[in-house]
C-alpha positions as CSV (number, residue, x, y, z in Angstrom):
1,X,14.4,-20.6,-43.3
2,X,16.3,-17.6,-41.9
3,X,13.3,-15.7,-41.2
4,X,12.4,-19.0,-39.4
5,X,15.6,-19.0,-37.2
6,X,15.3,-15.4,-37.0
7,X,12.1,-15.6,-34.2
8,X,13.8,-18.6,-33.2
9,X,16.6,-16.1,-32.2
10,X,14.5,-13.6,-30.3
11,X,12.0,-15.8,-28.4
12,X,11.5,-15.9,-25.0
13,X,12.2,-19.3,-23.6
14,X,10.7,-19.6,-19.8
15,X,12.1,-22.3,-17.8
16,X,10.2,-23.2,-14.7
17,X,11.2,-24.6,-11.0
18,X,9.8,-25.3,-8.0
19,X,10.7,-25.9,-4.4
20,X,9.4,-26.1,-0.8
21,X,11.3,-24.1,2.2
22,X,10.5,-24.1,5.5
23,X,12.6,-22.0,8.0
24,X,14.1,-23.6,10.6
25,X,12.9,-23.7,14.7
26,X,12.9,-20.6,15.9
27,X,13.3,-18.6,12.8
28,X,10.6,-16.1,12.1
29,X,12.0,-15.3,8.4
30,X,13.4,-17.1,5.0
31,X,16.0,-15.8,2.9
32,X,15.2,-16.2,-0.6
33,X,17.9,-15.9,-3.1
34,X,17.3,-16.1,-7.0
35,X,19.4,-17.5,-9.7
36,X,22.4,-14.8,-11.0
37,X,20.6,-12.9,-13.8
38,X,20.3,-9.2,-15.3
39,X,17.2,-7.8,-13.4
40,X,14.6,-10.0,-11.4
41,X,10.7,-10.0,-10.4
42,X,9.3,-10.9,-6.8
43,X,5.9,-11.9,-6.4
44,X,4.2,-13.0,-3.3
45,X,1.0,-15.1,-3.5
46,X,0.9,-13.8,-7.3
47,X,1.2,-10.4,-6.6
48,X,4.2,-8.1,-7.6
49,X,6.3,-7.4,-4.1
50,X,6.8,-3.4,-5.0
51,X,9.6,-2.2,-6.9
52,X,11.8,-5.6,-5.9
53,X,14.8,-6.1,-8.2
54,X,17.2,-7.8,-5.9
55,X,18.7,-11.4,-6.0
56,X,17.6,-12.0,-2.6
57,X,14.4,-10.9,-0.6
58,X,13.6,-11.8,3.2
59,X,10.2,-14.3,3.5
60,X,8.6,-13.2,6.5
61,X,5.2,-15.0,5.9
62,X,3.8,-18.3,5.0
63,X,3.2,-18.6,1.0
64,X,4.5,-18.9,-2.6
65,X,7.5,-16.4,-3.6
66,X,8.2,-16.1,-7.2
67,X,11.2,-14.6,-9.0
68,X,11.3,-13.9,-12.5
69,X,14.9,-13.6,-13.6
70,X,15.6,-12.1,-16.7
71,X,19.4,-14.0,-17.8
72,X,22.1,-13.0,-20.2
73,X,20.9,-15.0,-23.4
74,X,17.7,-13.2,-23.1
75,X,15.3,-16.0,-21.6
76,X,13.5,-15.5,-18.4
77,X,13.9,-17.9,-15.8
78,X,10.8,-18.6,-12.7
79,X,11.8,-19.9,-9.7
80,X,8.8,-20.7,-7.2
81,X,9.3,-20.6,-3.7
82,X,6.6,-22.6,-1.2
83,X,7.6,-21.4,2.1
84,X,6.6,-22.4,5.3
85,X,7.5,-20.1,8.4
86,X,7.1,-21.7,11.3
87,X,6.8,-19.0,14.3
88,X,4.9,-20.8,16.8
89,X,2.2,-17.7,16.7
90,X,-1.1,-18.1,15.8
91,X,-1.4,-16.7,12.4
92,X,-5.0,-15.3,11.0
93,X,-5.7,-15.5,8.0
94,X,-7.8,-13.1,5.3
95,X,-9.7,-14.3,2.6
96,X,-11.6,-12.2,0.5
97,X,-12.0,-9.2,-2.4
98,X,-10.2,-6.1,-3.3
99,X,-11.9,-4.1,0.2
100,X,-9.7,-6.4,2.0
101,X,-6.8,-7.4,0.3
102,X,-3.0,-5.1,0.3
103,X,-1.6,-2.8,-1.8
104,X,1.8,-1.0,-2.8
105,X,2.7,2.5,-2.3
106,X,1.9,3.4,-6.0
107,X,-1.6,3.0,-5.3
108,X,-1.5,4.3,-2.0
109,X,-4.1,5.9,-0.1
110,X,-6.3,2.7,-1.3
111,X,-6.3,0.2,1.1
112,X,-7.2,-2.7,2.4
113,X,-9.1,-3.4,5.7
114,X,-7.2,-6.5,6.5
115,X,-3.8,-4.2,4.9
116,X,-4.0,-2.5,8.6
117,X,-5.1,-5.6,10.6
118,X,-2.6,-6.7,12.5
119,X,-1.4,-3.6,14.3
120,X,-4.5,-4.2,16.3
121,X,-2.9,-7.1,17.9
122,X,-0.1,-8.6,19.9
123,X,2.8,-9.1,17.4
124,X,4.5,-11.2,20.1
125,X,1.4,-14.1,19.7
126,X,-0.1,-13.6,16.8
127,X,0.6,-12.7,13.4
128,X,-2.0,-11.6,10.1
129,X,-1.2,-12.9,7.1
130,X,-3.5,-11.2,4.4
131,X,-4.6,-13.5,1.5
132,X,-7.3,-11.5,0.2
133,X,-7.0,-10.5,-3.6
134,X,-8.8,-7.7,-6.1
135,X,-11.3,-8.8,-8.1
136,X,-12.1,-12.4,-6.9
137,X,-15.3,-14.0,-5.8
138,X,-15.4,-17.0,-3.5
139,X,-15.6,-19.0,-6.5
140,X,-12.6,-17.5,-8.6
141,X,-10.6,-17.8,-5.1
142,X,-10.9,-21.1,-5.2
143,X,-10.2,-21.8,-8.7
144,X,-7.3,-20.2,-8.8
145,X,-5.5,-22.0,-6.4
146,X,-5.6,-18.9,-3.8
147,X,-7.5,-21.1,-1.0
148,X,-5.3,-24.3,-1.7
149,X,-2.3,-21.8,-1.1
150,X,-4.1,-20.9,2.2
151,X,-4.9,-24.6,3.0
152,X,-1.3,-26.1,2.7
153,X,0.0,-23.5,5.5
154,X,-2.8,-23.7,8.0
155,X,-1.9,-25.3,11.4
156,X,-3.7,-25.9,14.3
157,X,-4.9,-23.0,16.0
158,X,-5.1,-20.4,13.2
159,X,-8.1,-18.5,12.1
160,X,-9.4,-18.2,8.9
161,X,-10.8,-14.7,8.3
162,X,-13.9,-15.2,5.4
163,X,-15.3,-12.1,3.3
164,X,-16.8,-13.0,0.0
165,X,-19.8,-10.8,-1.9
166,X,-18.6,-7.7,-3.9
167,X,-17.4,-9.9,-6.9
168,X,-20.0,-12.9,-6.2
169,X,-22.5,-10.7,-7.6
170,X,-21.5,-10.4,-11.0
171,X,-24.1,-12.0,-13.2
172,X,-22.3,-11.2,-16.5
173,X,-19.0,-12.7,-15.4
174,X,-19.5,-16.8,-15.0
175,X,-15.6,-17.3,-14.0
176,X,-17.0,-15.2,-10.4
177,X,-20.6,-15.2,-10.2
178,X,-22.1,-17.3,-7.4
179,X,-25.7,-17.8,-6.8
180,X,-26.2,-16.7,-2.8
181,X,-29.0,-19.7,-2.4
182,X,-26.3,-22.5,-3.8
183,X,-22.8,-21.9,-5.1
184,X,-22.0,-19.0,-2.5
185,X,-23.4,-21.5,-0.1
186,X,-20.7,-24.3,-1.6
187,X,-17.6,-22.2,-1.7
188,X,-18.1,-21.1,2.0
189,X,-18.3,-24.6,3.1
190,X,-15.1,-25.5,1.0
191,X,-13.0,-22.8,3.2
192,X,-15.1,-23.3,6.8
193,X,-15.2,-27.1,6.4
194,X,-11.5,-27.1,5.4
195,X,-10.3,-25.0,7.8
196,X,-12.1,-26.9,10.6
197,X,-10.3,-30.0,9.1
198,X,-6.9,-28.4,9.4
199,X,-7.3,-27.5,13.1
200,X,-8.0,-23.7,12.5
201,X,-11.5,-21.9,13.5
202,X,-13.1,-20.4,10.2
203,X,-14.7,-17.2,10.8
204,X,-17.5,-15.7,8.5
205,X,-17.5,-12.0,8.0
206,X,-20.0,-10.1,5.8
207,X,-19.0,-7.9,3.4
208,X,-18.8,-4.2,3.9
209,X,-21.2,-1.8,1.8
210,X,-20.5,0.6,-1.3
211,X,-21.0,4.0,-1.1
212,X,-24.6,4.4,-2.2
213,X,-26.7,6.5,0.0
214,X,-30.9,6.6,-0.1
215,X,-31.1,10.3,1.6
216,X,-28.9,9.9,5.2
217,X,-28.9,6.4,5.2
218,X,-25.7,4.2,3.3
219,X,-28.0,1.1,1.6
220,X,-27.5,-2.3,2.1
221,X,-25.6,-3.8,-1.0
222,X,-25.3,-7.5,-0.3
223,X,-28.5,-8.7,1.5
224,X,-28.6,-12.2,0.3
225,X,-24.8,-12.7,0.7
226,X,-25.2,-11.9,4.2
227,X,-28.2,-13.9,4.8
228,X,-26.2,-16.9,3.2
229,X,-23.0,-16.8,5.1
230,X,-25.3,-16.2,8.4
231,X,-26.8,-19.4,7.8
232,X,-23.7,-21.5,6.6
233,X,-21.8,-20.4,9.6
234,X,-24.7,-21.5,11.6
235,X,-25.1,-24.7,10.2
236,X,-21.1,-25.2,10.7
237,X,-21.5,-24.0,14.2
238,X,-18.9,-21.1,13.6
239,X,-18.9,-17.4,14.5
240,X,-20.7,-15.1,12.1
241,X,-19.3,-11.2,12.2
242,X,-22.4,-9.3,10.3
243,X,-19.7,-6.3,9.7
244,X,-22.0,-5.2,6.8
245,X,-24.7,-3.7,9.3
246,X,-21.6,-2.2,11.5
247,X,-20.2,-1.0,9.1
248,X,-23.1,0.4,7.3
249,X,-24.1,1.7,11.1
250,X,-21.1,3.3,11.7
251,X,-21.2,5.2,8.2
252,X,-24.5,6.5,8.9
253,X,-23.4,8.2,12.4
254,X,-20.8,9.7,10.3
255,X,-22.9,10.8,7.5
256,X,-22.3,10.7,3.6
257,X,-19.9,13.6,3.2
258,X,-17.6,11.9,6.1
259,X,-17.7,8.5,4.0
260,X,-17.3,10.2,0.8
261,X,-14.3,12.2,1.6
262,X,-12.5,10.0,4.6
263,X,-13.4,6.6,4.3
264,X,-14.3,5.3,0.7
265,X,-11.2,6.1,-1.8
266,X,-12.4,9.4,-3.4
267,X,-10.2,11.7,-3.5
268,X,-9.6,15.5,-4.3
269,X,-7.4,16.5,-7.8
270,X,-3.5,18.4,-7.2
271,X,-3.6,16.4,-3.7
272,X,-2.3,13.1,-3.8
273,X,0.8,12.2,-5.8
274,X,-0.4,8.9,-7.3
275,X,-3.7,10.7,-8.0
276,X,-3.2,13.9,-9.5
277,X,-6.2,14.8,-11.4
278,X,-8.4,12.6,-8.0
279,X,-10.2,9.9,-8.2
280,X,-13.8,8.2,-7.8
281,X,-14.2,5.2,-5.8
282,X,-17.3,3.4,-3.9
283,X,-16.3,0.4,-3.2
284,X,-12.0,0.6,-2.2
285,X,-10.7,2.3,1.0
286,X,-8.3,5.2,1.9
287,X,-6.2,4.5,4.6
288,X,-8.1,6.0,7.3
289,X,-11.2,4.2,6.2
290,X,-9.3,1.1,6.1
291,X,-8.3,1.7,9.7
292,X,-11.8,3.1,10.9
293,X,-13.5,-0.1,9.8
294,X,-10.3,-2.5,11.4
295,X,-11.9,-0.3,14.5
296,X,-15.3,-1.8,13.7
297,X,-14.5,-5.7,12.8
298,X,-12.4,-5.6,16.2
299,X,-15.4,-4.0,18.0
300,X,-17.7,-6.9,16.8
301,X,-15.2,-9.6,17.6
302,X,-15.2,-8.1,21.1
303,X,-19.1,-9.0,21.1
304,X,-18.6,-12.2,20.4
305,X,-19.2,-14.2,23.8
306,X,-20.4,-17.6,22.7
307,X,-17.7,-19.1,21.0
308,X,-14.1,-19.4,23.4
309,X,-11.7,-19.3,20.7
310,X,-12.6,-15.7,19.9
311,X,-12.2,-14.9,23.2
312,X,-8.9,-16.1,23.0
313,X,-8.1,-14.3,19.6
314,X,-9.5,-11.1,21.3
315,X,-7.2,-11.1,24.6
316,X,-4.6,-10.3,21.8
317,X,-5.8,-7.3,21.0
318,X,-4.0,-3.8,21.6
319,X,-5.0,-0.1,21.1
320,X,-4.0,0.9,17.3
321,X,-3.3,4.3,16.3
322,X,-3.0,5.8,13.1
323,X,0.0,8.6,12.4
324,X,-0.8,10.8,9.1
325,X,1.2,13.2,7.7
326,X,0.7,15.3,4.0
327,X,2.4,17.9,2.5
328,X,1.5,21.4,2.4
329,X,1.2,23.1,0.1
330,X,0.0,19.7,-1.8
331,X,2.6,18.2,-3.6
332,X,5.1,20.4,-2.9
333,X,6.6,17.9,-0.9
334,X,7.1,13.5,-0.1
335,X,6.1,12.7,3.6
336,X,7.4,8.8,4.7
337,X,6.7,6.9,7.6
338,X,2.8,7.3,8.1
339,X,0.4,4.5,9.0
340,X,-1.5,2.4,11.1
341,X,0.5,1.3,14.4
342,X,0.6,-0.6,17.7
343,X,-0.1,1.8,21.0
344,X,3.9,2.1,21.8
345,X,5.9,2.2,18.5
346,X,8.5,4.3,17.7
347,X,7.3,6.3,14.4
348,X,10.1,8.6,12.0
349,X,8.2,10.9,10.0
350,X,10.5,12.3,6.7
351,X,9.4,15.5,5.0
352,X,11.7,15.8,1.4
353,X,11.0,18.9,-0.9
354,X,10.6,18.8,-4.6
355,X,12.3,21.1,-6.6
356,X,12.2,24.4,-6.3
357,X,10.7,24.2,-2.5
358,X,12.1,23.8,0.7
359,X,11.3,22.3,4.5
360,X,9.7,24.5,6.9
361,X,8.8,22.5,9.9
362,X,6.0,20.6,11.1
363,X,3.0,21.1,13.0
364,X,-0.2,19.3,13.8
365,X,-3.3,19.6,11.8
366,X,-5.5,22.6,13.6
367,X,-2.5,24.2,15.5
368,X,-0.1,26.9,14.5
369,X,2.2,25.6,16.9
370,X,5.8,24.6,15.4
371,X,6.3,21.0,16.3
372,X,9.7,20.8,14.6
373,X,11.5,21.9,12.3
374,X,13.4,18.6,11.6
375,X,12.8,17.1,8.7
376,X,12.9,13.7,10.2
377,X,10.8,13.6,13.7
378,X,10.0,10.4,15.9
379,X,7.7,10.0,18.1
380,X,6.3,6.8,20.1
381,X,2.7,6.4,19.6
382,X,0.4,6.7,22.6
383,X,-3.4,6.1,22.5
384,X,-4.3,9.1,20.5
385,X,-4.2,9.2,16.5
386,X,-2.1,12.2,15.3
387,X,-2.6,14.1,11.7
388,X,1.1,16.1,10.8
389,X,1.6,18.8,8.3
390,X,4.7,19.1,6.4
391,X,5.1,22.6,5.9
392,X,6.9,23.6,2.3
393,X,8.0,27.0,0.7
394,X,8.9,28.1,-2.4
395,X,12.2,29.1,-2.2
396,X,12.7,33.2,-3.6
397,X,16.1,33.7,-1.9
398,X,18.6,33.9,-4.1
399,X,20.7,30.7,-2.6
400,X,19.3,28.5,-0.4
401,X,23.1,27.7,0.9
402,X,26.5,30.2,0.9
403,X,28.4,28.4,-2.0
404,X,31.2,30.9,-3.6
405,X,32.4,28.3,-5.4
406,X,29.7,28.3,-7.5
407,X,28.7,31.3,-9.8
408,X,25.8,31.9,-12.1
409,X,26.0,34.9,-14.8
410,X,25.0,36.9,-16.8
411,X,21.7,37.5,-14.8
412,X,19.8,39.3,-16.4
413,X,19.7,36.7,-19.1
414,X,18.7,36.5,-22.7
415,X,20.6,34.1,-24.9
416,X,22.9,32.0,-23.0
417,X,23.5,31.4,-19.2
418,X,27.2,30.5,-17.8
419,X,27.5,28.2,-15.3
420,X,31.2,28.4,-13.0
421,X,31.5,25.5,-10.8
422,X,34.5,24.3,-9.2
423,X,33.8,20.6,-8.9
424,X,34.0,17.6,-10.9
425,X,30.6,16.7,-11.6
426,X,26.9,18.9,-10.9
427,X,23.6,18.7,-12.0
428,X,21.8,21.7,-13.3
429,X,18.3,22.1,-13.7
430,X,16.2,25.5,-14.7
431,X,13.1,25.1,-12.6
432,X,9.8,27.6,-13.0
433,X,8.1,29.2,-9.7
434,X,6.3,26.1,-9.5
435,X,9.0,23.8,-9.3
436,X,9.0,22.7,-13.0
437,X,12.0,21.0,-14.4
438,X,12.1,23.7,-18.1
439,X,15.9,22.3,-18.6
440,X,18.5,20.4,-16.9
441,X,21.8,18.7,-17.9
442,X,25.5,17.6,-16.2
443,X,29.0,18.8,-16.0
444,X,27.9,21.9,-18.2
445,X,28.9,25.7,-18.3
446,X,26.5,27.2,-21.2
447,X,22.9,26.8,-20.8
448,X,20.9,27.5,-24.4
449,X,18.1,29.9,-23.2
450,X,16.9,30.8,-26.5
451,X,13.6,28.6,-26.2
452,X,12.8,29.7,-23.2
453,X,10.1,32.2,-22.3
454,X,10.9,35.9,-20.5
455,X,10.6,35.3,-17.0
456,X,11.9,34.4,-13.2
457,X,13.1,30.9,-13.2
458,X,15.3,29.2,-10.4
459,X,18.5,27.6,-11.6
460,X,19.0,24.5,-9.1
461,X,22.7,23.3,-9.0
462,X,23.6,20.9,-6.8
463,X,27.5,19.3,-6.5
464,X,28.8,16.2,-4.1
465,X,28.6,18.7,-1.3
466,X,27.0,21.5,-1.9
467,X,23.5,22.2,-3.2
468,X,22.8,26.0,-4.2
469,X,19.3,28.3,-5.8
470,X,20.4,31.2,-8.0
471,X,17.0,33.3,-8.6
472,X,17.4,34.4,-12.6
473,X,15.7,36.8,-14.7
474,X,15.5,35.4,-18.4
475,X,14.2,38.1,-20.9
């Protein structure tokens, strides 16, 4: 009995609520605010919203909000959140797979197409809202709920953006697997008959390629998909976008190390901070792929003459450009503020060092020319697409900042190293040539350097207001 009411004690109890909010005429937002607990969760549309662990978030867009709030007795609470913004822009929608769908800055430079979408058009009349989700067919979007989410928000006059295939095609996977001559067929006609129902004009978009080359040509990898959807959105009289043969034309004027290296998600090792050792990826985007092929849907919906209310979407569109911005040396360094913008928006580039380093300045990719040597730049974007470098150097001086307050001795060093700082509170770190944290500690005067291997290291000490480098020899 008391081992009984001992897991009694420890269990989880998850108590569950649900409301509707819609913001009120005018509004373009929702504030959201979560029951008082310890720590809380925000998804959106099932998805985890970042690093989010506030009581309240801002709801800019149409969909379901969920908070898990951890309380004091150790239960979780979820609180569900349907909300309905009411902007009185046309909002287009995305449904489709992983190549379309968003995601956070820990997996960044993967991204969706549809991630970078709406720059391309007038904020002022129209509004993206990107549904797509990793890993789903037409068939699991559906089960899950993800299109009825879709369907209870759609008004009059939005667009209904459909790309299905990648995970349609898996035969050993009967939760996603559609067959293109019946149950891809059904599940199209679900979302374009539904849509149509709703006021809204469905769109069919093929799917865009993997990166599997026969000699200089990309190869076609969902021919009966895209024969399908052609003839669905035919027989429901609505526009078919075949974005797999752009696409796949596109890729081929580029050629296969262009698509390898720029537009599908491969990616060099001891480059990219949430890929250090690289990465190998077909199918997902980088950034700039995700933007190039934005570029390529937008071309296509330009073609389309026959049907008026893509003509009507289209005299929405604006020019988009893309600001990037690394770190060099690689990883010496965080660069914030890059992306994929409307022509005419005001851009603040932040270059931060990691230890051991220090800011230089900037300068554009292929020029020597200083461009500043600010650590935060803004610019407004015009029609061309920038690429910034943030320059980094180690740092050799023996202070990177006059601080007599702050002394470091005996130097050379063998056993011990004293620390004389006339503050209240510092941080101390012994950092190798490479930036390397080897030790660190606060509010102490005696470093133990008996572990530590004969050498130059940087001792980093940094105070409320003042931040120093002392360059020490430890033998």
């Amino acid at each position: 009995m008391m081992k009984y009411l001992h897991y009694v004690s420890i269990f989880i109890f998850i108590i569950c609520f649900s409301f509707t909010v819609t913001a009120r005429p005018g509004s373009e937002q929702v504030h959201l605010t979560a029951p008082e607990g310890n720590s809380y969760q925000w998804l959106y549309n099932g998805q985890l919203i970042g690093a989010q662990d506030s009581q309240q978030i801002i709801a800019a867009q149409s969909g379901t909000y969920t908070v898990l709030v951890s309380m004091n007795d150790e239960t979780v609470e979820t609180k569900s959140y349907v909300v309905n913004v009411t902007t009185g822009k046309v909002t287009v929608f995305v449904i489709g797979d992983s190549t379309a769908s968003i995601y956070g800055s820990d997996l960044y430079p993967r991204t969706g197409w549809a991630q970078v979408l709406q720059p391309f058009f007038n904020s002022d009349n129209v509004v993206v809202n990107d549904q797509a989700a990793s890993g789903r067919s037409s068939k699991s979007f559906y089960d899950e709920g993800k299109w009825n989410t879709v369907y209870n928000i759609l008004k009059a006059g939005d667009y209904v953006l459909i790309q299905f295939a990648h995970n349609d095609e898996k035969t050993t996977d009967p939760t996603r697997y559609t067959d293109p001559a019946t149950t891809y067929r059904d599940y199209l006609k679900i979302f374009g008959n539904g849509a149509k129902e709703k006021g809204a004009y469905p769109v069919f978009i093929s799917s865009i390629p993997r990166n599997n080359w026969s000699g200089t040509q990309i190869k076609q990898a969902h021919a009966a998909y895209t024969q399908a959807m052609k003839e669905v959105a035919a027989e429901l009289e609505a526009p078919f976008i075949d974005m797999e043969a752009s696409t796949m034309a596109f890729l081929n004027s580029k050629g296969k190390s262009y698509a390898t290296d720029s537009i599908f998600n491969n990616l060099k090792s001891g480059v990219w901070q949430n890929y250090p050792d690289g990465n190998s990826d077909g199918t997902h985007l980088q950034q700039n792929g995700a933007f190039e092929l934005c570029k390529v849907l937008v071309a296509d919906l330009k073609q389309v003459t026959a049907f008026s209310e893509i003509q009507s979407l289209t005299s929405n569109l604006v020019p988009a450009i893309r600001i990037n911005a690394m770190a060099d040396p690689d990883l010496k360094g965080k660069v914030t503020g890059y992306g994929v913008y409307s022509k005419g928006t005001t851009v603040t580039l932040t270059a931060t060092p990691v230890n051991g380093y220090r800011f230089v300045n900037w300068t554009l990719v292929n020029s020597t020319d200083v461009y500043s040597t600010e650590k935060s730049i803004s610019l407004t974007t015009d029609t061309l697409s920038l690429d910034f470098r943030a320059h980094f150097e180690l740092i050799t001086a023996l202070q990177e900042h006059k601080a007599e307050d702050i002394k470091v001795y005996p130097n050379p060093a063998s056993s011990y190293l004293n620390v004389d700082v006339k503050a209240q509170r510092w941080q101390i770190d012994i950092l190798d040539l490479s930036g390397r944290a080897m030790l660190s500690g606060q509010n102490i005067k005696s470093i133990d350097l008996r572990g530590v291997a004969s050498g130059t290291y940087l001792v980093h000490i940094k105070t409320e207001n003042t931040e120093v480098y002392r360059k020490v020899q430890v033998r």
